[in-house]
N, C-alpha and C positions, 0 to 999 in steps of 0.2 A: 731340239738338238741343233746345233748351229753347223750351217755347211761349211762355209768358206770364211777366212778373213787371218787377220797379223796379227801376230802375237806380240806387245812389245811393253814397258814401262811407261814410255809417251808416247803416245802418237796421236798428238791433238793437229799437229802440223801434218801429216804424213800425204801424201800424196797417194799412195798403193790404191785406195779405192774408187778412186775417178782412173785408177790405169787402168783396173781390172776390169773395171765396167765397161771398158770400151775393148778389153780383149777378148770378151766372155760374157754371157747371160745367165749371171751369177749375182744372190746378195753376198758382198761381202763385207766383214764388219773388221771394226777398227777393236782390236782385246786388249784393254791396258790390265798386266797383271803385276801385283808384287811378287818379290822372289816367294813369298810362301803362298802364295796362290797355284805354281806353278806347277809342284807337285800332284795335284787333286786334277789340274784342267786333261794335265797329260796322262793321269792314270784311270779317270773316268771317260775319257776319249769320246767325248761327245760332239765329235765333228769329222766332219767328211775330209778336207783337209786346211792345211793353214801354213803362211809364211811365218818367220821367225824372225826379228830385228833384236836391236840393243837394246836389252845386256844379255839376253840371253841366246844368242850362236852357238856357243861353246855347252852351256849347262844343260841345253836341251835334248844333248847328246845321251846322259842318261837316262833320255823314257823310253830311249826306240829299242824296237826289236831287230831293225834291220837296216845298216848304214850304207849309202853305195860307197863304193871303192871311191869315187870322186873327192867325197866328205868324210869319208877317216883320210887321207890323203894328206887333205887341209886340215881338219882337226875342227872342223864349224861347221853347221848345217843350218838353213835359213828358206828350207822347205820339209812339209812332217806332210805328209799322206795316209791317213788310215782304210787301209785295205782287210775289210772282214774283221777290224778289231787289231790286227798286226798293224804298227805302225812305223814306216818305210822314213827315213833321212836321205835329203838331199843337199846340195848346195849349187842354188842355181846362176852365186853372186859371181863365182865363178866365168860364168858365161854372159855376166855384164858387163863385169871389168875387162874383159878380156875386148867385147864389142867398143866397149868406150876408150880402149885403148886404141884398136883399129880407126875409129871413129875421128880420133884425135891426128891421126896420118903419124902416130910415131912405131920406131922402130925399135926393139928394145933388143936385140940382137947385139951382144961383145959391149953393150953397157952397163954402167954402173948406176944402178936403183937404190934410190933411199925409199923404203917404205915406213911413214911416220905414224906410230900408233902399236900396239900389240895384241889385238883384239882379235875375234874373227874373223871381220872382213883385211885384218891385213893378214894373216895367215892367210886366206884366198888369195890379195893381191900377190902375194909371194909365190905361190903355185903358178902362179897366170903368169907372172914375170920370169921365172923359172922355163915354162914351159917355151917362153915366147923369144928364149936364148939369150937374156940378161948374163954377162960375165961376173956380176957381181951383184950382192942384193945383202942390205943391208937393213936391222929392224932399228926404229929409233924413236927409243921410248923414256918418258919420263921414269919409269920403273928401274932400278937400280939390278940389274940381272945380267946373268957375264954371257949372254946372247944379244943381250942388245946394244945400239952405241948412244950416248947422250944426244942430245939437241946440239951441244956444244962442240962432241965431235963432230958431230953433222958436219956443220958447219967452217972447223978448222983442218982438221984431217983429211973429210973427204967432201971440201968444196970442188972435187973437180966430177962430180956426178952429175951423169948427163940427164937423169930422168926420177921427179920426185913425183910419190902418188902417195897421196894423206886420205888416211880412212880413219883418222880422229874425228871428233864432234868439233874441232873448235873453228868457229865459224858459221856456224850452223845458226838457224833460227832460232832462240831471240838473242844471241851474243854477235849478231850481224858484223860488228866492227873488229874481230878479232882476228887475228892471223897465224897459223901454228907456227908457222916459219920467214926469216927475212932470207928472199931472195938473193938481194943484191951478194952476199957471198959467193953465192955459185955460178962459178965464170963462165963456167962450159955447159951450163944445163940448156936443156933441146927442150924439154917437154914437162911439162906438169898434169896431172892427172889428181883432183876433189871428186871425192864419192860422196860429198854433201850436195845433192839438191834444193835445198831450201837455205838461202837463197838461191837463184839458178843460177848466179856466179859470185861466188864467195871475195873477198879480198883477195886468195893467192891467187884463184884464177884469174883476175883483174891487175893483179899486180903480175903474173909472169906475160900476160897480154901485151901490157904498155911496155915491157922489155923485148917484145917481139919475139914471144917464146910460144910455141905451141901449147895451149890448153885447153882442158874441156872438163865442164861442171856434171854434177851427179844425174842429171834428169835422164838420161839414155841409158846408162846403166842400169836404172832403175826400170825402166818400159822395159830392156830387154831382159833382165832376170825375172820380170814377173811373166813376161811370155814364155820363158821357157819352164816355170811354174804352173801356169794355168796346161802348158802341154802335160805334166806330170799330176796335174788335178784329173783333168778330163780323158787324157791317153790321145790328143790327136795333137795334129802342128800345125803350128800358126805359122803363114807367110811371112817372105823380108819384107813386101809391101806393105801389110795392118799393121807390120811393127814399128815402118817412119811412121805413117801416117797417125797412129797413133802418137807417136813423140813428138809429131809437129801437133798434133790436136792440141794435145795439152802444154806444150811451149807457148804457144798463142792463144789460151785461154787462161794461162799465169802471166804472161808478164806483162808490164806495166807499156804505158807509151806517155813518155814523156815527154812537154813540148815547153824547150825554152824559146829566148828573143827577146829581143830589145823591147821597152815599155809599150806598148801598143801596137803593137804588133801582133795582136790576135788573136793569141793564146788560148783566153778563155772562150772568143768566139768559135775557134776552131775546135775548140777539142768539147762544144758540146757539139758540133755538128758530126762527131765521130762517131755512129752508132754503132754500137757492140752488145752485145745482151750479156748481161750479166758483170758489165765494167759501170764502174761508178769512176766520177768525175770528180776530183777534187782540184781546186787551186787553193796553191799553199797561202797566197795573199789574203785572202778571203778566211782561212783556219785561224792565221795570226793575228787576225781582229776581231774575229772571235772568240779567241783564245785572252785577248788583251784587253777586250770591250770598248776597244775605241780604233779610229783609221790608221793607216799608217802613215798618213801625212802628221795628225797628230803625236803620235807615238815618237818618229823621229825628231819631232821637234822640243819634244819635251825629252826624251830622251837619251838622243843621239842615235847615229847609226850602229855602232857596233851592238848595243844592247838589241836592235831589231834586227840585225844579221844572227847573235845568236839565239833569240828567236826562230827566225826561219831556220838555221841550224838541226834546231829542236823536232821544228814541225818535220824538215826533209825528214830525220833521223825515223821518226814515227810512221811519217805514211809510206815510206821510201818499204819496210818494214812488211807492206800488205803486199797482197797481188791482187791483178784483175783491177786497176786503176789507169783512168786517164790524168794524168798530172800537169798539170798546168802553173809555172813556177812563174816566182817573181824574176823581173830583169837580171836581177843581181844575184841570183841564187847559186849563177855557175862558178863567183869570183871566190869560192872556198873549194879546195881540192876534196875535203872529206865530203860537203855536199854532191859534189859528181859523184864520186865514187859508190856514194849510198845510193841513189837514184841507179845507176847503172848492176846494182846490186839485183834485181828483178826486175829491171827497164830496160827498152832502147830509148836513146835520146832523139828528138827531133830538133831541129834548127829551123823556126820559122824566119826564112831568110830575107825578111822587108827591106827595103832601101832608104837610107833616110827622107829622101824625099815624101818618103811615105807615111814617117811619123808624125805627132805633133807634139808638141811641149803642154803641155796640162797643169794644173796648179794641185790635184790633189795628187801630184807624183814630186816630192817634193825636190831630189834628187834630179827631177831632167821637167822642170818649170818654167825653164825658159829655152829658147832654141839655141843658146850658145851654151847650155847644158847637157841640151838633148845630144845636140854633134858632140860634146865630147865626152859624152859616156856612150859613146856609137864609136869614135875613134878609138877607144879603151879597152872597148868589149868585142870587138865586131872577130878579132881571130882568136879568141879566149871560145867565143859559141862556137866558131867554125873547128877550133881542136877539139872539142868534149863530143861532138854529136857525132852521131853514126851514120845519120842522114840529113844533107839539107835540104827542106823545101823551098823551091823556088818561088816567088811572087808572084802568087793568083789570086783569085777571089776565093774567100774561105773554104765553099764550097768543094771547089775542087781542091784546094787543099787538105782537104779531110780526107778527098778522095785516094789522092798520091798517096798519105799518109796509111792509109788502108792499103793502098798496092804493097808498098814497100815493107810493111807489117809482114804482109804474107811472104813478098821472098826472102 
């Protein structure tokens, strides 16, 4: 009989069991079912209890015996408890969204919400936004339904909403690059709110960021619905403290640390001297000649540069893709907007910030081979690194630049 674990169609990507694990001293298992499996799993109830994801929130409503008030409300339940064989519906996404919207410093009070999607979790979002004194809340869905409004009205009718929260899949892992909505329409928007975690900042939260807009990605949301899950497994409560520190555990055991910088400048030095258990080290220069079976001195010269910019392209797109990486880019990696963005996708960027004086010109760098190269791909680049990274390092010895680099990780 299986105790604990999710219920969902995919969840090869899912995060819940490294949450759980550190909420509780519990197995819990990852349950990929098809819709006709579903029937048999919830009527033979051979489990203690389980969360519920997509697609089934809404379907799963028909095995319980017993719905709280909270989850007929919303109309989706995304936690099943079986007590003596009776089995109890909750939804505890409710009290994630709600966290992640605090969490996010917005105020949703006499505004106008567009919630993107029509699924479960945005019937919850809609509760939570309701509750939280939204003057206006609007569903916006591809589905052609006279409750919902287009993408297109979204967009033209009511660009003047101050507060968007997407509980679609789009964007999600592995369609990394896709966006459900263009910002730039909405003049007045304050806040955005992605219920996707994976990546742990999607495109919209990236793009309402660099607009100077309040956002925040699905990983909290997620820690705090499954705490208030595991209280309704076991019947006690979990503190607000195990609940950051759980969020911080696993923020800093997914995301990436990137380190760009000018050609020699460290990079790969530094970023093996970063030890982390359980991060692997990759630089992308090193993938793309193995990838190509020959250097990149070679490559560009029989090639040209742009074929080995889209090259690196390729590679960023790929490992940009994992977690739990140290990344270690070529000089040029930052001079394509879509390669920041992918890297910043499950990364912080670092800027190893050498001084030219510090460089030298190398002949198998074919691009900065001579030192009236090297300066002026150092004149080119030098506030292209300083705008992309989140942090710069200043000019030390590797050593302690791993070290900094591990401080500023943690805060």
């Amino acid at each position: 009989m299986r105790k604990y674990g999710c219920v969902g169609k995919k969840l090869t990507h899912s995060f819940s069991r490294e949450i759980h694990s550190r909420l509780a001293d519990y197995k819990y298992e990852l349950i990929e079912l098809d819709e006709e499996e579903m029937s048999s799993f919830f009527t033979e109830k051979k489990f203690e209890a389980v969360n519920v994801t997509i697609p089934y929130k809404q379907s799963v409503m028909s095995y319980l015996d017993v719905i709280s008030e909270k989850a007929k409300k919303i109309g989706a339940v995304n936690t099943v408890v079986n007590k003596n064989g009776t089995l109890y519906g909750y939804n505890t996404d409710y009290y994630g969204i709600k966290a992640l919207v605090e969490r996010a410093g917005l105020d949703l009070s006499h505004r106008k919400v567009l919630i993107l999607g029509s699924g479960g979790t945005s019937k919850t979002a809609r509760e939570v936004s309701k509750d939280l004194g939204a003057s206006e809340i609007l569903i916006v869905s591809r589905k052609n339904k006279a409750e919902f409004i287009t993408y297109e009205e979204a967009a033209t009718v009511h660009s003047d909403a101050q507060i968007i929260i997407n509980t679609t899949p789009v964007g999600m892992y592995p369609d990394c690059d896709s966006s459900p909505i263009d910002l730039s329409y909405f003049g007045e928007l304050e806040g955005v709110i992605d219920v996707v975690c994976n990546p742990l900042s999607t495109n919209l939260i990236l793009d309402a960021r660099s607009r100077g807009i309040k956002a925040e990605g699905g990983l909290y949301m997620l820690v705090m619905q499954a705490a208030v899950a595991v209280e309704k497994f076991l019947g006690s409560e979990i503190c607000a403290e195990k609940i950051e520190a759980v969020y911080r555990s696993v923020l800093e055991e997914k995301e990436n640390i990137v380190l760009v910088g000018m050609p020699g400048s460290g990079k790969s030095t530094v970023g093996k001297l970063i030890n982390l258990t359980g991060y692997t080290l990759v630089d992308t220069d090193a993938e793309i000649e193995a990838r190509c079976g020959t250097s990149i001195k070679e490559l560009i010269s029989t090639k040209g540069e742009k074929y080995f910019r889209d090259l690196e392209s390729e590679v960023i797109r790929d490992v940009s893709s994992r977690q739990s990486l140290i990344i270690s880019t070529g000089g040029g990696a930052v001079l394509r907007e879509e390669n920041v963005t992918r890297l910043k996708h499950s990364g912080k960027i670092f800027f190893l910030d050498a001084p030219l004086s510090r460089l030298c010109a190398t002949s198998d760098r074919p691009l900065s081979d001579t030192e009236d190269k090297l300066k002026c791909l150092y004149d080119e680049r030098i506030d292209i690194y300083r705008a992309v990274s989140e942090v710069v390092v200043p000019d030390m010895t590797p050593e302690a630049e791993a070290e900094f680099i591990l401080e500023k990780r943690r805060g």
